[in-house]
Each structure stands twice: as C-alpha cells, then as structure tokens.
C-alpha positions in Angstrom: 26.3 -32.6 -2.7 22.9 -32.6 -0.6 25.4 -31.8 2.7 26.3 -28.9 0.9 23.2 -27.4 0.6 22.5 -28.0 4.2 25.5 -26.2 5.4 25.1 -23.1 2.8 20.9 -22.8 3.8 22.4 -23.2 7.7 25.0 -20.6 6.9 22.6 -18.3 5.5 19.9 -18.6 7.9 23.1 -17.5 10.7 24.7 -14.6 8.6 22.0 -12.9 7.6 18.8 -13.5 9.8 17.2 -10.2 9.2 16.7 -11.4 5.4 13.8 -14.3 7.1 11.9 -11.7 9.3 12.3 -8.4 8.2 10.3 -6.2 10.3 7.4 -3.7 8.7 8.1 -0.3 9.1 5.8 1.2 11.8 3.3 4.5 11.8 4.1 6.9 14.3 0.9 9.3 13.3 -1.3 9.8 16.5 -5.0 8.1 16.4 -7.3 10.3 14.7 -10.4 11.8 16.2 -12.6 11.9 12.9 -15.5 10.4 12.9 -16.6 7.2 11.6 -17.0 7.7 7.5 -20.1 7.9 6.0 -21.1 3.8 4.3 -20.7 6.5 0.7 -17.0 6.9 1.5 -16.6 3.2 2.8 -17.7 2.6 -0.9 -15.8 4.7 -2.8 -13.0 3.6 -0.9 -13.5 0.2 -1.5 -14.3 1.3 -5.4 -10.4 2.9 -5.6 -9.2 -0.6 -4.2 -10.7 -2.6 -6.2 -10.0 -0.3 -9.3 -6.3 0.6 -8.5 -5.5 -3.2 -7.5 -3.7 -3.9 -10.9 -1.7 -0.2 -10.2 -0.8 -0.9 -7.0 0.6 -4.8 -8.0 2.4 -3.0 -11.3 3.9 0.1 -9.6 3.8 0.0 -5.8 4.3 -4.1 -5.3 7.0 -3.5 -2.9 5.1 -1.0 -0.7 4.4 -1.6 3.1 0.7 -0.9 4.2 0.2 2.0 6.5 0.7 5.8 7.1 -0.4 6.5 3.8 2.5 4.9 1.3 0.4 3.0 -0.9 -1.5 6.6 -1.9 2.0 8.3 -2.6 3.3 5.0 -4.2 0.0 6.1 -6.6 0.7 9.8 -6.7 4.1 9.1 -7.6 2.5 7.0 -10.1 -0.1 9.1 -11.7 0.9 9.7 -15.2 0.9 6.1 -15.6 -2.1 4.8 -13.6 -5.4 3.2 -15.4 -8.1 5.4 -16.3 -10.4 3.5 -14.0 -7.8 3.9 -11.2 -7.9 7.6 -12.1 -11.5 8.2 -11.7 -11.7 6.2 -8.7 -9.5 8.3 -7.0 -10.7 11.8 -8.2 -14.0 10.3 -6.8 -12.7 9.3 -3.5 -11.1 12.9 -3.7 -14.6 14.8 -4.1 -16.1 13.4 -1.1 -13.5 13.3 1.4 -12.2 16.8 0.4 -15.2 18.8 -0.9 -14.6 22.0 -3.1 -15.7 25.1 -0.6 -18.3 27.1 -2.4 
C-alpha cells in the first residue's frame, strides 16, 4: 500500500511539474520616474493595507502581487468591501490624486 503512494506522488511530481513551481506572472510596465512619496502617503498606504487585509484574504486570496491586481481585485470588489477598507482607500485616493480646484 505505502509503494503505492510512492509511485502515484512520483508519477505526479513527472506528469505535471508545472503544478510544484508555477511561475508568478511578471510586470511589463516601465520604471516610473515619480518621485519618492511623501512619509503622509507611505502612511495612508500602509493604513489601506492594514484596513483591506481581511478584503483582500476574502475576495482577492488568489491574486498575484504586482502591476496593480490586488487594487482591481478590490475595485472589482467594491460593493462588498468593509467600511474601513472603504475609507482607507477614498483616503489614499485624495492624496495621491487631488481634486483640481
């Protein structure tokens, strides 16, 4: 019985080896020349993390890092996120992309 196991965890390590290291998906966007963010927007950001963590583990668990995903994983998401995950991002949204007078 214990051979058996061996020989179906061999076979399926052979058949399907992309299933054990499936690569990330990559970001082709060019480096950005923006300048450094202000330590107010370093904040906020980390204020949407920290308030959107529970969002992002309900609705977007299966989302890879980078190129902006998780935010349209949350956009996607936005009649059903928390209300703190709400205002953290309307937040985040005022001072990165201020209203012109």
């Amino acid at each position: 019985m214990r051979m058996q196991f061996v020989y179906a965890a061999v076979f399926l390590a052979i058949a399907f080896p992309a299933a054990a290291q499936t690569p990330q998906p990559t970001c082709n966007r060019p480096a950005s020349s923006r300048p450094a963010p202000s330590p107010q927007v370093v904040a906020a950001h980390r204020a949407a993390n920290q308030a959107c963590a529970a969002d992002m583990a309900m609705f977007c668990a299966g989302v890879a890092p980078g190129c902006g995903r998780p935010q349209q994983c949350l956009s996607a998401h936005s009649a059903q996120l928390s209300g703190a995950c709400t205002t953290a991002r309307l937040n985040l949204r005022a001072m990165t992309h201020p209203m012109p007078n």
